[in-house]
C-alpha positions, 0 to 999 in steps of 0.5 A, spaced: 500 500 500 505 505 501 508 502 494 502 505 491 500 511 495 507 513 493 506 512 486 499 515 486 503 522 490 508 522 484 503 522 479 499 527 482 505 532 483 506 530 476 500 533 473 499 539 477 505 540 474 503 540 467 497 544 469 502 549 472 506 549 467 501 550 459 498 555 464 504 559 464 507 558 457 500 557 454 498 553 448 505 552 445 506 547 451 501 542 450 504 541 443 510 539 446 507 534 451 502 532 445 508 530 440 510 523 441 502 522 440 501 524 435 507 522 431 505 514 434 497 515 432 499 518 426 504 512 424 498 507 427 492 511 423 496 513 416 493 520 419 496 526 418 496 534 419 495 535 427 499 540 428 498 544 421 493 549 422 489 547 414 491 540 415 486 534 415 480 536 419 476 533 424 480 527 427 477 519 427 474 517 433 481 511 433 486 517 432 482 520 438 483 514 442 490 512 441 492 519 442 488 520 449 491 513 450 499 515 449 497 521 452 495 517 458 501 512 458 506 518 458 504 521 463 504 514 467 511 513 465 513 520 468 510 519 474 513 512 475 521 516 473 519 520 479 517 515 482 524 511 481 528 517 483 524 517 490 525 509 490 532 511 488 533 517 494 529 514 499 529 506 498 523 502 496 516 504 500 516 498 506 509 494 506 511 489 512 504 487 515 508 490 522 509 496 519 503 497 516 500 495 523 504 500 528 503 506 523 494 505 520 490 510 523 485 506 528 478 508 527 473 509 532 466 507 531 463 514 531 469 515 525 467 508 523 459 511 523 461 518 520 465 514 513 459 508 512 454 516 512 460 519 507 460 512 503 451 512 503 452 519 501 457 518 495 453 513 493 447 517 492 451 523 489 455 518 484 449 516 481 445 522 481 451 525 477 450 518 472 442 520 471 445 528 470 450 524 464 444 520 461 440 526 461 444 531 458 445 525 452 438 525 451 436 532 451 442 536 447 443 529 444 444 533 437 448 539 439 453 533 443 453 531 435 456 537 432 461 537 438 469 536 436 471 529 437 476 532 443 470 534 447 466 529 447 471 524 449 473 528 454 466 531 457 462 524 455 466 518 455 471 519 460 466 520 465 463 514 463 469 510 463 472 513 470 465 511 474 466 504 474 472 505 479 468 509 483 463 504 484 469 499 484 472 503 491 465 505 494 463 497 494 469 495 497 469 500 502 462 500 504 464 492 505 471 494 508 468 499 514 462 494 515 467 488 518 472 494 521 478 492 523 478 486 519 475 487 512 481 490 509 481 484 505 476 486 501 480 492 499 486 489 494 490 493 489 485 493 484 480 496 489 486 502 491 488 503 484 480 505 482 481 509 488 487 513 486 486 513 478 478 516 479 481 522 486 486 524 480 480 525 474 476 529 480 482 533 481 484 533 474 477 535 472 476 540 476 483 544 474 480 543 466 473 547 469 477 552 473 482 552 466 474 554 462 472 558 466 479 563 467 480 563 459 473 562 456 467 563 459 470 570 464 474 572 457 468 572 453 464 576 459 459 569 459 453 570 462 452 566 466 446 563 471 444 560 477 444 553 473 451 553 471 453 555 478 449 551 482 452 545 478 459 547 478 457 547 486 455 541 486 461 537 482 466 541 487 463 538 493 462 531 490 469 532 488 472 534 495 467 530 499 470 523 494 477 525 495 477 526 501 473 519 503 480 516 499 484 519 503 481 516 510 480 510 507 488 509 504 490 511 511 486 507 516 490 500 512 
């Protein structure tokens, strides 16, 4: 777990460096991170153009998909150098069972309480957003088409395919807490991972919110209403309220 933990802060160190970073040097930035995948989905897809202002147009849904991947598997790869380096530094993270034992936090029962009702409430959050995902499929099913392949993978497939690592941690944690402390049998690696991997779209999501909010919608003078605002709340305190139940939970193991 600790090996885990680790790697889940590298990455995340990662990431908020590369936000920091196109934040401050603009879009030019994103061209270099995106330049290893493009060149490999362009060598795939026979596609080219990317980078050229009156290249091939809109992109097919494979060259998306093997970019998102690539992109994806780069940044992993610069976590795991990180990662290496610390491994280098400070030695490999220990997991010995006595370790672990002397350093878990003991949970009360009224922390055992309070995070069974966190866990209930996330579940309730987590499946109202799913029901808010269908409806807007449904409704601005049309405008959604007519959307770039971009913007349809990152604000409609990606949600989609991060949920099941949701229910994948609130499931075993809600096992977890109920036969606490000897249920952490029910949280394996896979469990943590899907834990870690959807903490880091929530925060990454966020940022991408904040990052429209800053250069679109504030630069155009959007207006902006109660619906939009009372939204953006809404996924905001999902968002907190997810990351911190992660958290405790990786703690008390």
């Amino acid at each position: 777990m600790a090996a885990l933990v680790t790697f889940g802060i590298c990455l995340a160190i990662v990431i908020v460096l590369l936000i920091i970073l196109s934040l401050l040097m603009g879009p030019g930035f994103f061209m270099v991170i995106l330049i290893l995948p493009v060149i490999v989905s362009e060598g795939i897809t026979g596609e080219t153009g990317t980078f050229n202002p009156n290249g091939s147009g809109k992109k097919s849904p494979l060259f998306n998909l093997l970019m998102a991947f690539f992109t994806i598997a780069q940044v992993l790869l610069v976590a795991g150098l990180l990662f290496g380096i610390y491994v280098l530094i400070a030695g490999l993270p220990t997991t010995s069972k006595e370790v672990i034992t002397s350093s878990r936090e003991v949970l009360s029962s009224l922390q055992i309480y309070r995070l069974q009702t966190v866990n209930l409430l996330l579940w309730l959050l987590t499946g109202t957003f799913i029901c808010m995902w269908i409806f807007n499929i449904i409704k601005f099913g049309e405008h959604i088409k007519n959307m770039s392949p971009i913007t349809i993978f990152w604000g409609y497939i990606l949600p989609l395919l991060t949920y099941p690592f949701a229910f994948l941690f609130l499931v075993t944690t809600h096992k977890y807490l109920a036969e606490y402390p000897n249920g952490d049998q029910h949280i394996g690696f896979f469990s943590k991972a899907a834990g870690v991997i959807y903490s880091i779209y929530l925060f990454s999501s966020q940022i991408q919110a904040l990052i429209t909010y800053v250069t679109v919608l504030r630069r155009h003078n959007a207006q902006l209403g109660f619906q939009y605002w009372f939204s953006l709340g809404a996924s905001l305190f999902y968002k907190v309220v997810f990351i911190y139940f992660v958290v405790r939970i990786l703690m008390s193991l």
